[in-house]
mmCIF entry with sequence, helices, sheets and N, C-alpha, C, O atoms, coordinates in Angstrom:
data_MODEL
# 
_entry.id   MODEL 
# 
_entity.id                         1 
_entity.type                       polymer 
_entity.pdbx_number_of_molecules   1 
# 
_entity_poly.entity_id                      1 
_entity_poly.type                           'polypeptide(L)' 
_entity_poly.nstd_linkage                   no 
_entity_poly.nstd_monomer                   no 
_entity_poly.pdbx_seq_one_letter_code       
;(UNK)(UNK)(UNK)(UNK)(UNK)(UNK)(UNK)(UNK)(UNK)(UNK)(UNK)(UNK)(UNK)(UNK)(UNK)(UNK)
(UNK)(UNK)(UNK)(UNK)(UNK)(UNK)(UNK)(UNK)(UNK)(UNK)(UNK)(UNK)(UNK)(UNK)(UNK)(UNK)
(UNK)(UNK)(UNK)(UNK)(UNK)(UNK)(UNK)(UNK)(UNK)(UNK)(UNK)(UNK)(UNK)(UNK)(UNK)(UNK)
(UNK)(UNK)(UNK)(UNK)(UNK)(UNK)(UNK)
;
_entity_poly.pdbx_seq_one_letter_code_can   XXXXXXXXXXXXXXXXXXXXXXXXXXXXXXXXXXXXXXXXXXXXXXXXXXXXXXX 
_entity_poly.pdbx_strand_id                 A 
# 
loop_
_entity_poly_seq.entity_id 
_entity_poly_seq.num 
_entity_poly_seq.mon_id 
_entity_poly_seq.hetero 
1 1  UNK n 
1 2  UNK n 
1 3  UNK n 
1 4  UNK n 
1 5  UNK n 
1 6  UNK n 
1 7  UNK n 
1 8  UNK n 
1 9  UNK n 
1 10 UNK n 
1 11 UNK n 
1 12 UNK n 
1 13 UNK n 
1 14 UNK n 
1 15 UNK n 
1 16 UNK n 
1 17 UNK n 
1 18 UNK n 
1 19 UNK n 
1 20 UNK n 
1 21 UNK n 
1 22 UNK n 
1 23 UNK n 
1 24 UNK n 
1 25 UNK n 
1 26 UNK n 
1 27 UNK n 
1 28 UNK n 
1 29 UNK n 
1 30 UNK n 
1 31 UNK n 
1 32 UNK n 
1 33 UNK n 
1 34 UNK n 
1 35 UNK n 
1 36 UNK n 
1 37 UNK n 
1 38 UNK n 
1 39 UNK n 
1 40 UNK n 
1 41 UNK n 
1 42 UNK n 
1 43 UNK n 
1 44 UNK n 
1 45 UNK n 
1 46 UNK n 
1 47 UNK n 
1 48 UNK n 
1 49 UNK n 
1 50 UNK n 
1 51 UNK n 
1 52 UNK n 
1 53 UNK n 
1 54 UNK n 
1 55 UNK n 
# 
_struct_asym.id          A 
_struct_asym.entity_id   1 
# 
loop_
_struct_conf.conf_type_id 
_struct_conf.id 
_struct_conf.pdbx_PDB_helix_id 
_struct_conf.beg_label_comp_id 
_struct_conf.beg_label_asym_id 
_struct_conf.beg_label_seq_id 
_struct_conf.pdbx_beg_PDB_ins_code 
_struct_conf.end_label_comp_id 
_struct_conf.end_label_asym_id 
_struct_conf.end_label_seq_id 
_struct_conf.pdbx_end_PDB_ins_code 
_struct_conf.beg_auth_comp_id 
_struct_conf.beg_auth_asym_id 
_struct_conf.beg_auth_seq_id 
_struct_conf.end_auth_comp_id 
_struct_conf.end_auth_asym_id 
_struct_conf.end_auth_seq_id 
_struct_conf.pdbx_PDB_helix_class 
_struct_conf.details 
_struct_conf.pdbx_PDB_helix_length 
HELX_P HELX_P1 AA1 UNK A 2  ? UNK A 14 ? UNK A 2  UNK A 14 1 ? 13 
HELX_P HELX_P2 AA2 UNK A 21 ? UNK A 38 ? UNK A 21 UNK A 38 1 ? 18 
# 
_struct_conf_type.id          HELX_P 
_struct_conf_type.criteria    ? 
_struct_conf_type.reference   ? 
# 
loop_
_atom_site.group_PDB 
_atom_site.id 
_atom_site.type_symbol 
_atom_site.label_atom_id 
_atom_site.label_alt_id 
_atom_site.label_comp_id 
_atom_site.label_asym_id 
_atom_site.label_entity_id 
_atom_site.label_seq_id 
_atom_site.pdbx_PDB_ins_code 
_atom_site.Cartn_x 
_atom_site.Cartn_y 
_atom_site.Cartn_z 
_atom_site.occupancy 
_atom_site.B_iso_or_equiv 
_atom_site.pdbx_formal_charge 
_atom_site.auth_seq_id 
_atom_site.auth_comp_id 
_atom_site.auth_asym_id 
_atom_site.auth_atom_id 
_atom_site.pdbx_PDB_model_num 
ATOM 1   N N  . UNK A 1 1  ? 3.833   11.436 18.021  1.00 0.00 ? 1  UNK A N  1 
ATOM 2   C CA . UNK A 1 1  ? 4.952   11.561 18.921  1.00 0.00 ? 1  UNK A CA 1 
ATOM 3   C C  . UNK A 1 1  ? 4.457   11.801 20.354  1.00 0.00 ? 1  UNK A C  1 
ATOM 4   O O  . UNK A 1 1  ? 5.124   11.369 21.294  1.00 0.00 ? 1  UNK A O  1 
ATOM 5   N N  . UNK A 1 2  ? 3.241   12.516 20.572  1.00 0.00 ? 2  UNK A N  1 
ATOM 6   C CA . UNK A 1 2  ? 2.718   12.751 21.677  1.00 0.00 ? 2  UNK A CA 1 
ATOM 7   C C  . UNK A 1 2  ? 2.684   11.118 22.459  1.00 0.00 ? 2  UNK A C  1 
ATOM 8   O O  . UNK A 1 2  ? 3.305   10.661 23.418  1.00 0.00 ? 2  UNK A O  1 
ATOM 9   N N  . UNK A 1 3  ? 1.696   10.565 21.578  1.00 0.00 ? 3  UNK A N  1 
ATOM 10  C CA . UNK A 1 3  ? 1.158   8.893  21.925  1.00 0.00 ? 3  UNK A CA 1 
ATOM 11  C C  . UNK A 1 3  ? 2.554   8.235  22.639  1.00 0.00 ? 3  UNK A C  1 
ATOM 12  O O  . UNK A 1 3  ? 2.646   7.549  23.657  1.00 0.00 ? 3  UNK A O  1 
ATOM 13  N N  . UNK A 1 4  ? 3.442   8.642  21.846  1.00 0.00 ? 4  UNK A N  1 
ATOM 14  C CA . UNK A 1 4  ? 4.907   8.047  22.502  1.00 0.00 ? 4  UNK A CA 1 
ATOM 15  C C  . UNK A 1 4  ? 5.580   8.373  23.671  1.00 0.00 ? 4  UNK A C  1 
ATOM 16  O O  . UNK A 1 4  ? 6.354   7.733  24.382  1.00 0.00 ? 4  UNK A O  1 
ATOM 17  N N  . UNK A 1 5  ? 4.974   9.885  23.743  1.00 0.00 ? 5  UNK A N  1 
ATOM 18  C CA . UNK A 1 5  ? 5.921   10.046 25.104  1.00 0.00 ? 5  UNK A CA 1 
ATOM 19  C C  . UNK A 1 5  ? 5.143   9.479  26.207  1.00 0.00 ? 5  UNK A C  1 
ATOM 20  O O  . UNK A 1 5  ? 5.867   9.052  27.106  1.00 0.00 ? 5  UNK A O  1 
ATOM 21  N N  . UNK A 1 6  ? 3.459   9.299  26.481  1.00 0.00 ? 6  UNK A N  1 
ATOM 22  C CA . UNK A 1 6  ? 2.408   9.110  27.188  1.00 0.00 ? 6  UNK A CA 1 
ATOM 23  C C  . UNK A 1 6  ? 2.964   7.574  27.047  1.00 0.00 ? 6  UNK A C  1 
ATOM 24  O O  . UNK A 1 6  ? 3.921   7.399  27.800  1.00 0.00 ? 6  UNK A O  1 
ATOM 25  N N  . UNK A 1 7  ? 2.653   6.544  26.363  1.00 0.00 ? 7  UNK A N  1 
ATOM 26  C CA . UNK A 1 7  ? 3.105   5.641  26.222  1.00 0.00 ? 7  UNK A CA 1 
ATOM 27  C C  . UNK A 1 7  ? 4.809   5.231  27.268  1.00 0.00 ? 7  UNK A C  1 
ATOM 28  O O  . UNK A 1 7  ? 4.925   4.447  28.210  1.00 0.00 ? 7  UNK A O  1 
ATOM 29  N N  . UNK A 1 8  ? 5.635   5.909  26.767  1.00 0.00 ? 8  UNK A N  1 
ATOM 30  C CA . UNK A 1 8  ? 7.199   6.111  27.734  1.00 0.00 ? 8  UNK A CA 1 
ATOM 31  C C  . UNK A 1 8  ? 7.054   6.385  29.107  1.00 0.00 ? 8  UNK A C  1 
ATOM 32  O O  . UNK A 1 8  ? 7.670   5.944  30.078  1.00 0.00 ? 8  UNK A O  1 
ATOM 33  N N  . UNK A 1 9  ? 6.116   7.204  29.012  1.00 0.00 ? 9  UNK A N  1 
ATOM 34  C CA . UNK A 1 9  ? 6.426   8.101  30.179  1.00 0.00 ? 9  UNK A CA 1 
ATOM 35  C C  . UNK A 1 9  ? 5.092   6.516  31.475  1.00 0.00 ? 9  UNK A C  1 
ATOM 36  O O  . UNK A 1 9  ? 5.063   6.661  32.697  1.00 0.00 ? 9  UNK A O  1 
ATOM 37  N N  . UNK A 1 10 ? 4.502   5.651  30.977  1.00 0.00 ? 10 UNK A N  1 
ATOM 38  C CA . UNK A 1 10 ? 3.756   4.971  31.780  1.00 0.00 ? 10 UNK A CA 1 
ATOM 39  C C  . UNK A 1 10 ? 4.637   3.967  31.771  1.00 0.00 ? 10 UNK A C  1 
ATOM 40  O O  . UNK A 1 10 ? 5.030   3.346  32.759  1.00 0.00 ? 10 UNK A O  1 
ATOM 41  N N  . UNK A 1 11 ? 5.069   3.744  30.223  1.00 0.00 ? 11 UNK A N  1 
ATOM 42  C CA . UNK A 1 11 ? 5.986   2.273  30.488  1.00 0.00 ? 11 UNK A CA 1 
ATOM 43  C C  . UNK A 1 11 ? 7.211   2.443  31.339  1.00 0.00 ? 11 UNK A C  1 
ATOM 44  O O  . UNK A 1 11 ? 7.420   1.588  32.200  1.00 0.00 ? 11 UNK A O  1 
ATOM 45  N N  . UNK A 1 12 ? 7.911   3.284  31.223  1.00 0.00 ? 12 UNK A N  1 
ATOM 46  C CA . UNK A 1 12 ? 9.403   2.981  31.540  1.00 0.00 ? 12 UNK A CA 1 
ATOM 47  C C  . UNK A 1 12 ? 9.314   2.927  33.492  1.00 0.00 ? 12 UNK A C  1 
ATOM 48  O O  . UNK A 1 12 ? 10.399  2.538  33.922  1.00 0.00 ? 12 UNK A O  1 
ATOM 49  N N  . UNK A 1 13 ? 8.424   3.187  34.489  1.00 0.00 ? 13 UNK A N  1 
ATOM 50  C CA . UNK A 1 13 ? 8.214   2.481  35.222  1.00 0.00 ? 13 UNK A CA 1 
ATOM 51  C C  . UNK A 1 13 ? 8.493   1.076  35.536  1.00 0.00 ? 13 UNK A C  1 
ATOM 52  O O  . UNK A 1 13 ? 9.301   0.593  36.329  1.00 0.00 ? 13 UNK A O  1 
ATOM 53  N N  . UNK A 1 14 ? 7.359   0.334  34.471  1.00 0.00 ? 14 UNK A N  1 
ATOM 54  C CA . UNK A 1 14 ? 6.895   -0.659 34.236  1.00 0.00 ? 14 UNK A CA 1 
ATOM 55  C C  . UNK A 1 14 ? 7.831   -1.674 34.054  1.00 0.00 ? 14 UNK A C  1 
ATOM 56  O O  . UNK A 1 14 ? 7.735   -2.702 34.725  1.00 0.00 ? 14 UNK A O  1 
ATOM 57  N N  . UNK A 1 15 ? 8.958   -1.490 33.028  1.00 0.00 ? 15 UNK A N  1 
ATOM 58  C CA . UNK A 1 15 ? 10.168  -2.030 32.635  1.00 0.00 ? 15 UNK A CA 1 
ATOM 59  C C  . UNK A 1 15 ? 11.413  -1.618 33.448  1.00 0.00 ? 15 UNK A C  1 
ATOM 60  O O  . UNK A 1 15 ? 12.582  -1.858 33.148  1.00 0.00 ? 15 UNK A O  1 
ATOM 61  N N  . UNK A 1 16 ? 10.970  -0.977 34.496  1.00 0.00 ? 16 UNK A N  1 
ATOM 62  C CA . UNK A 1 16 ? 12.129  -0.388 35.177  1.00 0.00 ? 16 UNK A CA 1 
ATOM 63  C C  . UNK A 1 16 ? 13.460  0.072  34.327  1.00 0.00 ? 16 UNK A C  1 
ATOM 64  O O  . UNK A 1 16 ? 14.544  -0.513 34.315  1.00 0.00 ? 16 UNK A O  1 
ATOM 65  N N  . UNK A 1 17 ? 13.179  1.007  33.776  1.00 0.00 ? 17 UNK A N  1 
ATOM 66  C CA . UNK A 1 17 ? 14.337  1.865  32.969  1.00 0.00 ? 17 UNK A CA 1 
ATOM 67  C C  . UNK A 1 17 ? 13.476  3.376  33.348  1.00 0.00 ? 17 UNK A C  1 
ATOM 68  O O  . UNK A 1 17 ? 12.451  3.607  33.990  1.00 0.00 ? 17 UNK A O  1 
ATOM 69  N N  . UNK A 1 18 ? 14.489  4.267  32.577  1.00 0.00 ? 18 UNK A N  1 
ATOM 70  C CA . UNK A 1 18 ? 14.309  5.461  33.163  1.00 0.00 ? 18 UNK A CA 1 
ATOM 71  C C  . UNK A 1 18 ? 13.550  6.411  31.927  1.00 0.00 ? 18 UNK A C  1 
ATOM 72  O O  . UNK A 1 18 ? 13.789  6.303  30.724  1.00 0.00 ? 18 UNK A O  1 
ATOM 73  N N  . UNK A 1 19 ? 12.780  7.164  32.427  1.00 0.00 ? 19 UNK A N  1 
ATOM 74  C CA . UNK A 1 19 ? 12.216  7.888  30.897  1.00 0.00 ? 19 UNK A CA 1 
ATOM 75  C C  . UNK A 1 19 ? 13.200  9.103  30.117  1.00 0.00 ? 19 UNK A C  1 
ATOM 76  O O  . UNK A 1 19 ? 13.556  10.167 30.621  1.00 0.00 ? 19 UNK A O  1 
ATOM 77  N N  . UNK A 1 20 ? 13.464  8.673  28.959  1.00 0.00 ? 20 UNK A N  1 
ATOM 78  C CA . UNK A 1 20 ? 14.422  9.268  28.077  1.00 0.00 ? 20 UNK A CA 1 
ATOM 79  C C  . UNK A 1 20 ? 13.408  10.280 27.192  1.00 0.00 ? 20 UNK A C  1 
ATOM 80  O O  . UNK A 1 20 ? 12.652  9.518  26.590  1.00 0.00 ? 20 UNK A O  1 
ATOM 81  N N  . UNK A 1 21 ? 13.202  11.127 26.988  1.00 0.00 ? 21 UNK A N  1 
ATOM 82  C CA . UNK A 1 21 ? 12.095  12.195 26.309  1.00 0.00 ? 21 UNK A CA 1 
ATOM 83  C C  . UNK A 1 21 ? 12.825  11.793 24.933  1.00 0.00 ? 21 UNK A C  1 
ATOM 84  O O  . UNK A 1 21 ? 12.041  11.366 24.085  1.00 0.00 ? 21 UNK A O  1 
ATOM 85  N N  . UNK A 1 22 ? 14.560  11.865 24.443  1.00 0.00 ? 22 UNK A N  1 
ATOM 86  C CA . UNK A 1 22 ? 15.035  12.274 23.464  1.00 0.00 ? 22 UNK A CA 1 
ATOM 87  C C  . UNK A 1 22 ? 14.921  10.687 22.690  1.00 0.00 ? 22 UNK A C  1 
ATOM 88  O O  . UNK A 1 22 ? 14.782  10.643 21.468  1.00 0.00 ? 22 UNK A O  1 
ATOM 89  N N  . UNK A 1 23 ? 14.970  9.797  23.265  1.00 0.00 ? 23 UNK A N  1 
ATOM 90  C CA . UNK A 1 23 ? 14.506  8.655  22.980  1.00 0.00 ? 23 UNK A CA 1 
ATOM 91  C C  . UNK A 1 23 ? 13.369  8.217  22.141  1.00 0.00 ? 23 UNK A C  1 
ATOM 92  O O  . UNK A 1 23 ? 13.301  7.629  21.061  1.00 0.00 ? 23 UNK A O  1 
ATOM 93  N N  . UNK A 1 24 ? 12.444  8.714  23.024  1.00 0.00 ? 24 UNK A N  1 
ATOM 94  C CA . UNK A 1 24 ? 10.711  9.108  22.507  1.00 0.00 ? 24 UNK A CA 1 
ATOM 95  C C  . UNK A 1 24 ? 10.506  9.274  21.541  1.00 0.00 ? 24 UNK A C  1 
ATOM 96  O O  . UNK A 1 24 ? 9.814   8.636  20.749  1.00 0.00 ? 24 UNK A O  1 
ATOM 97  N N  . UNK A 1 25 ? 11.285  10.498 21.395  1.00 0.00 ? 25 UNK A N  1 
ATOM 98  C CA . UNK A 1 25 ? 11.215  11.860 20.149  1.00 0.00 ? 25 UNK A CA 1 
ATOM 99  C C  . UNK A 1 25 ? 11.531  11.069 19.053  1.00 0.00 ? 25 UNK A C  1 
ATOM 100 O O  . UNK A 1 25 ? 10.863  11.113 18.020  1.00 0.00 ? 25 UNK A O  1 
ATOM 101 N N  . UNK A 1 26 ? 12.910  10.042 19.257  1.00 0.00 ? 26 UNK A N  1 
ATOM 102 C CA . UNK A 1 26 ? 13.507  9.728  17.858  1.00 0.00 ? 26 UNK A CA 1 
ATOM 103 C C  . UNK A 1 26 ? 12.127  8.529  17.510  1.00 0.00 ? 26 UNK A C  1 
ATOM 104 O O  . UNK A 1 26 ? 11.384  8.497  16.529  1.00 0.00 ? 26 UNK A O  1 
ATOM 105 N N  . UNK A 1 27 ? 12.152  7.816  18.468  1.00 0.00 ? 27 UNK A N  1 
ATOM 106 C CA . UNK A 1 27 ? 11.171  6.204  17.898  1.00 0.00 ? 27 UNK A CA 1 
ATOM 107 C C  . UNK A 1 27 ? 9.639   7.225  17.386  1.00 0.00 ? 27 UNK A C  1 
ATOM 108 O O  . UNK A 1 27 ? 8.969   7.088  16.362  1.00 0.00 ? 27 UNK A O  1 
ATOM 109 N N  . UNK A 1 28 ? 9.526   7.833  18.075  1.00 0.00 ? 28 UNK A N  1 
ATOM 110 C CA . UNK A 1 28 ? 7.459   8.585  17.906  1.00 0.00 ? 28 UNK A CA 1 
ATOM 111 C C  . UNK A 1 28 ? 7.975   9.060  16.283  1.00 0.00 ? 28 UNK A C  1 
ATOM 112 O O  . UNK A 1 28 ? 7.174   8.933  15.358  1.00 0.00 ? 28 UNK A O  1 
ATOM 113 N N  . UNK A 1 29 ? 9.392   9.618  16.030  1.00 0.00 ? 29 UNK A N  1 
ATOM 114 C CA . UNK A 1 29 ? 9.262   10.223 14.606  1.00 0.00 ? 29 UNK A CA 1 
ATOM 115 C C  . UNK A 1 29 ? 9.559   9.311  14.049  1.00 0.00 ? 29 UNK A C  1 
ATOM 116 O O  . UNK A 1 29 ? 8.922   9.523  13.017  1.00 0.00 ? 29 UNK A O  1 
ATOM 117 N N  . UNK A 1 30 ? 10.273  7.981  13.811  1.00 0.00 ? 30 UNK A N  1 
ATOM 118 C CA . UNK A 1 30 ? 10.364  7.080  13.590  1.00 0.00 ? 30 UNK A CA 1 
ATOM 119 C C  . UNK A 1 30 ? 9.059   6.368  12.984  1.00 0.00 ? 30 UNK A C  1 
ATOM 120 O O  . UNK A 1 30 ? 8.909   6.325  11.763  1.00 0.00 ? 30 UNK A O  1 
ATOM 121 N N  . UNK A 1 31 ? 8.374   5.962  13.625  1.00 0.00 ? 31 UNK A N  1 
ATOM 122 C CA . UNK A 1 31 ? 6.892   4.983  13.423  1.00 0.00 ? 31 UNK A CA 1 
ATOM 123 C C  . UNK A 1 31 ? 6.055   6.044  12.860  1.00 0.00 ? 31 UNK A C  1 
ATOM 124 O O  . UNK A 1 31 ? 5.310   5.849  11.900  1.00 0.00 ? 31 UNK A O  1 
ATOM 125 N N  . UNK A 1 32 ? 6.164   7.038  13.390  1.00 0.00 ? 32 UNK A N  1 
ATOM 126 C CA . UNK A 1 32 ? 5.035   8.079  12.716  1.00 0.00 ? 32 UNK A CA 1 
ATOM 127 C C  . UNK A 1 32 ? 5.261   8.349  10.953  1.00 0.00 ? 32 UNK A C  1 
ATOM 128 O O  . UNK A 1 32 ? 4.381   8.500  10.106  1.00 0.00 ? 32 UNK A O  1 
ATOM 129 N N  . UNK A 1 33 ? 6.933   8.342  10.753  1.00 0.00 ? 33 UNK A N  1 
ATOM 130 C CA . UNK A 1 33 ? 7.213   8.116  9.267   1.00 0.00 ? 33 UNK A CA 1 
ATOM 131 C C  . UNK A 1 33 ? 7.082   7.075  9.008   1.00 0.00 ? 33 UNK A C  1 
ATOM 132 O O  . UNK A 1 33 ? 7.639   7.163  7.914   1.00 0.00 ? 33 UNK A O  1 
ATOM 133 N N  . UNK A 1 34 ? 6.736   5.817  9.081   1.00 0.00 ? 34 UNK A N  1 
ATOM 134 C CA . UNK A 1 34 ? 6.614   4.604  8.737   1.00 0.00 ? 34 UNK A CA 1 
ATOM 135 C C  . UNK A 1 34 ? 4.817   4.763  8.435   1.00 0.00 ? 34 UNK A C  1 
ATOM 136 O O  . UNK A 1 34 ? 4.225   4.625  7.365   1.00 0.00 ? 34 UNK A O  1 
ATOM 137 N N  . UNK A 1 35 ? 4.323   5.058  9.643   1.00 0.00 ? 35 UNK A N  1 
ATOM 138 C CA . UNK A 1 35 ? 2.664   4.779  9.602   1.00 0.00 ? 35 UNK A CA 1 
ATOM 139 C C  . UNK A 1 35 ? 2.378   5.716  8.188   1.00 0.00 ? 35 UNK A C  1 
ATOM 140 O O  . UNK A 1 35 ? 1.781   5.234  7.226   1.00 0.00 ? 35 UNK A O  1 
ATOM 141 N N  . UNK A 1 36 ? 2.898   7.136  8.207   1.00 0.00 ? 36 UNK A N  1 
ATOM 142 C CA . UNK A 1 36 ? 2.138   7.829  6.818   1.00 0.00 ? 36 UNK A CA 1 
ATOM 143 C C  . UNK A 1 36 ? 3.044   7.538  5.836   1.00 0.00 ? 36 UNK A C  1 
ATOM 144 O O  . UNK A 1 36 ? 3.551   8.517  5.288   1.00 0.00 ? 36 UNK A O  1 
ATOM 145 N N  . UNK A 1 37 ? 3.361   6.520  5.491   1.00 0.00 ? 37 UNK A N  1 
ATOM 146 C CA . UNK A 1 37 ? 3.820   5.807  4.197   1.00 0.00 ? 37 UNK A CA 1 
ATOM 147 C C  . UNK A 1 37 ? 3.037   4.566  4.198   1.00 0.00 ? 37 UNK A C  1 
ATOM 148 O O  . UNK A 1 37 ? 2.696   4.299  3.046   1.00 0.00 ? 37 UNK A O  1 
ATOM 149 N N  . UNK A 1 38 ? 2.634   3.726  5.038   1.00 0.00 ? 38 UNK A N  1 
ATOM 150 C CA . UNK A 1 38 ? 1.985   2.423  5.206   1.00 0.00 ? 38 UNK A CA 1 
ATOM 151 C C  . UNK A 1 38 ? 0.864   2.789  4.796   1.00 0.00 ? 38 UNK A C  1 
ATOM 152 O O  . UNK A 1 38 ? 0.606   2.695  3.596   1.00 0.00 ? 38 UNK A O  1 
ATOM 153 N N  . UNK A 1 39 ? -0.113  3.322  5.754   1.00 0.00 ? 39 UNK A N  1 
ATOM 154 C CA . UNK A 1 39 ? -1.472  3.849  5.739   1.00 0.00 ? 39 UNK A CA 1 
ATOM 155 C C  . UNK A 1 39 ? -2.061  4.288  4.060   1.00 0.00 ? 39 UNK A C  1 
ATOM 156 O O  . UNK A 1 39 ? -3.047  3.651  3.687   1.00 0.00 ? 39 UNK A O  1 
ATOM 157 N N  . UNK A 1 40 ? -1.674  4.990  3.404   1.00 0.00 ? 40 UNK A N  1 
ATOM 158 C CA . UNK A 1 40 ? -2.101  5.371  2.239   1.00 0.00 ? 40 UNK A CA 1 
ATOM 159 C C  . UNK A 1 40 ? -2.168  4.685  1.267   1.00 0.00 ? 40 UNK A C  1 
ATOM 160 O O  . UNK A 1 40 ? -2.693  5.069  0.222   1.00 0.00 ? 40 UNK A O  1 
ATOM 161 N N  . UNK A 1 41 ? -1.426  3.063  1.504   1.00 0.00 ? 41 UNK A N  1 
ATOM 162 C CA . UNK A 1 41 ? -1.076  2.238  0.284   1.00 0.00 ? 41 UNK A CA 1 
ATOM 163 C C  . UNK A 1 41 ? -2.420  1.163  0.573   1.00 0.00 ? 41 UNK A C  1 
ATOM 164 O O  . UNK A 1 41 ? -3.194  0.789  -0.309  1.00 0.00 ? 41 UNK A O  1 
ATOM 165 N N  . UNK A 1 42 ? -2.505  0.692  2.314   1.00 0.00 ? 42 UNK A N  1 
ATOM 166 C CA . UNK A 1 42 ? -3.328  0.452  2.709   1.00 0.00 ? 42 UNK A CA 1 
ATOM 167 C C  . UNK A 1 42 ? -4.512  0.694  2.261   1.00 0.00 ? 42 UNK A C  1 
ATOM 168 O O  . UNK A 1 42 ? -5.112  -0.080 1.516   1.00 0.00 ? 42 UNK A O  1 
ATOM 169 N N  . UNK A 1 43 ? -4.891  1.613  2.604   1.00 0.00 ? 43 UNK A N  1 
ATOM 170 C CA . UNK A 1 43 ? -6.156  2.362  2.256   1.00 0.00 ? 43 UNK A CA 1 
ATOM 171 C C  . UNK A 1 43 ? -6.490  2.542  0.804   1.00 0.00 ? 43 UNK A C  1 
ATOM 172 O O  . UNK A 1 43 ? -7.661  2.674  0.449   1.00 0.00 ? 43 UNK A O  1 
ATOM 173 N N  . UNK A 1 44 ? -5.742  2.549  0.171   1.00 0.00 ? 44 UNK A N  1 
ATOM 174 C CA . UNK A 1 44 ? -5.849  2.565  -1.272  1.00 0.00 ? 44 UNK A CA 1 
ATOM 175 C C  . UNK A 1 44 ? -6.207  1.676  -2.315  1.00 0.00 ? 44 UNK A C  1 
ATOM 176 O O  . UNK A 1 44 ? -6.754  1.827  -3.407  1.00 0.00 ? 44 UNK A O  1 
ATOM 177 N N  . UNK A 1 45 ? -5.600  0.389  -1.480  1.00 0.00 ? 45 UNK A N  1 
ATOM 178 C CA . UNK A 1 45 ? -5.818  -1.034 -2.184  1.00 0.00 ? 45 UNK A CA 1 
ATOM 179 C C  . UNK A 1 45 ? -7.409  -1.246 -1.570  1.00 0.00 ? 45 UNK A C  1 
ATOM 180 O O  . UNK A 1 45 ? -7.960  -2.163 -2.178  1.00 0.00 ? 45 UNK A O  1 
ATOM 181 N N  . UNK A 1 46 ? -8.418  -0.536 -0.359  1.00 0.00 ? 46 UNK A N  1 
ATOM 182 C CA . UNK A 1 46 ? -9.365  -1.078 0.234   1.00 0.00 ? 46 UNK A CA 1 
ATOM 183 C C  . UNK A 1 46 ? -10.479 -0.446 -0.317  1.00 0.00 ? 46 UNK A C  1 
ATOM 184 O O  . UNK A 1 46 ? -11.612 -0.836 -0.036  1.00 0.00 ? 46 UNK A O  1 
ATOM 185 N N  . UNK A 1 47 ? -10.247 0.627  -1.182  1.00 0.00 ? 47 UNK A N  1 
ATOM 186 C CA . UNK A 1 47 ? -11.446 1.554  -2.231  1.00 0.00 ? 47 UNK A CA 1 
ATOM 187 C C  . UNK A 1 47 ? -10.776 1.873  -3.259  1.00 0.00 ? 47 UNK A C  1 
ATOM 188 O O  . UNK A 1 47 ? -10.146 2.887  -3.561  1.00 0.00 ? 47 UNK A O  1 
ATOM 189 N N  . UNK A 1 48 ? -11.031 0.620  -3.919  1.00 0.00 ? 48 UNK A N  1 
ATOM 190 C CA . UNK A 1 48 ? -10.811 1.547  -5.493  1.00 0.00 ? 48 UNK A CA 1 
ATOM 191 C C  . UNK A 1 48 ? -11.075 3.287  -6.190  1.00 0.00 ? 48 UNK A C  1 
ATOM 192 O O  . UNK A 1 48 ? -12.159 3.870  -6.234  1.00 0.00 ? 48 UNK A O  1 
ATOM 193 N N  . UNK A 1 49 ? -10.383 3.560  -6.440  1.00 0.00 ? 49 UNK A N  1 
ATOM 194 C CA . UNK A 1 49 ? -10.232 5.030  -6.696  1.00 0.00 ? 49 UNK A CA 1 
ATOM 195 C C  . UNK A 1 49 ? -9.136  5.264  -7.645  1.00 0.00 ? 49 UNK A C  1 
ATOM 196 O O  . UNK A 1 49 ? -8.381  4.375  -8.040  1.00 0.00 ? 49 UNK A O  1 
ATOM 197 N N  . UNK A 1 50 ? -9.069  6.813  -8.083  1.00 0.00 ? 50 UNK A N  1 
ATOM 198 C CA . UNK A 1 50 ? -7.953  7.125  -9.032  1.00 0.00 ? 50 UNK A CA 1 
ATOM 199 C C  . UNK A 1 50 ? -7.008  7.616  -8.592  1.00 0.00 ? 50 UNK A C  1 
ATOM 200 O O  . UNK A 1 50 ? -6.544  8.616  -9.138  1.00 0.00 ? 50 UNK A O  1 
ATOM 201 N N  . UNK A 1 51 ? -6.241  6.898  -7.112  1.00 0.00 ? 51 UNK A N  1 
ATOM 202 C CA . UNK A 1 51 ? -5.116  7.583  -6.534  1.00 0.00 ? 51 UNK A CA 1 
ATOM 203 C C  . UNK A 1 51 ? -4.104  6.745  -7.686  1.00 0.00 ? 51 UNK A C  1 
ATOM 204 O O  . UNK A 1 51 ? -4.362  5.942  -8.582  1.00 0.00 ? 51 UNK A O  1 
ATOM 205 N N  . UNK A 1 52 ? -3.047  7.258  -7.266  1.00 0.00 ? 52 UNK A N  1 
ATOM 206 C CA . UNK A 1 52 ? -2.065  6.268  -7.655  1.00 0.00 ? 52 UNK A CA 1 
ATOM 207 C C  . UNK A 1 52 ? -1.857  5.145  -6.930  1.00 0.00 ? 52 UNK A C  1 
ATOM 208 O O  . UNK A 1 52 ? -1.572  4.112  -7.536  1.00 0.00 ? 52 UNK A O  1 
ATOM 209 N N  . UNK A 1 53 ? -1.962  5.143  -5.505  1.00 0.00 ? 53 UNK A N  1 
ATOM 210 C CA . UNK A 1 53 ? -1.713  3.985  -5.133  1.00 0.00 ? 53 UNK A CA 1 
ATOM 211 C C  . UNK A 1 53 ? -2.646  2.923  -5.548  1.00 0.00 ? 53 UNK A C  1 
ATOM 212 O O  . UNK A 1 53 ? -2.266  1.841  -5.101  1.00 0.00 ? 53 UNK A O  1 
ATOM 213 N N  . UNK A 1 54 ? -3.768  2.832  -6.265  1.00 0.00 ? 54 UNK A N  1 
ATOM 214 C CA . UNK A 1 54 ? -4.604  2.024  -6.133  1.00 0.00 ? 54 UNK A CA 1 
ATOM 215 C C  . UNK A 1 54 ? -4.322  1.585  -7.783  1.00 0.00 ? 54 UNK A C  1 
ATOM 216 O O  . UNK A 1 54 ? -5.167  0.912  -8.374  1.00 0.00 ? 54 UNK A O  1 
ATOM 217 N N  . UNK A 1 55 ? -3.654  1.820  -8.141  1.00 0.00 ? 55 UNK A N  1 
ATOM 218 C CA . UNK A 1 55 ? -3.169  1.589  -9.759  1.00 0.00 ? 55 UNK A CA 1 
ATOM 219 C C  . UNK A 1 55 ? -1.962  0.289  -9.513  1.00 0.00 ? 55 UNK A C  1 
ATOM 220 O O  . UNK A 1 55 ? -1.355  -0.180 -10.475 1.00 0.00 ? 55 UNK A O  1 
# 
């Protein structure tokens, strides 16, 4: 969520819109729940092991 506001806070210049913090907050928690559900299934299929995901 940090990455997001640093990210916002350079872009929204850039795109000429205005920086929304509460905005941030929702998309950074947003993707951040997406990435630690992605990531582990990822990673799982790339070393065999006795997780579950790799079953």
């Amino acid at each position: 969520m940090i990455f997001m506001f640093i990210v916002g806070f350079i872009g929204a210049p850039l795109t000429q819109s205005s920086y929304d913090p509460v905005t941030l907050l929702v998309v950074g928690a947003i993707f951040g729940f997406l990435f630690s559900l992605i990531i582990p299934k990822i990673t799982a299929h790339s070393v065999k092991d006795d997780s579950v995901y790799s079953k």
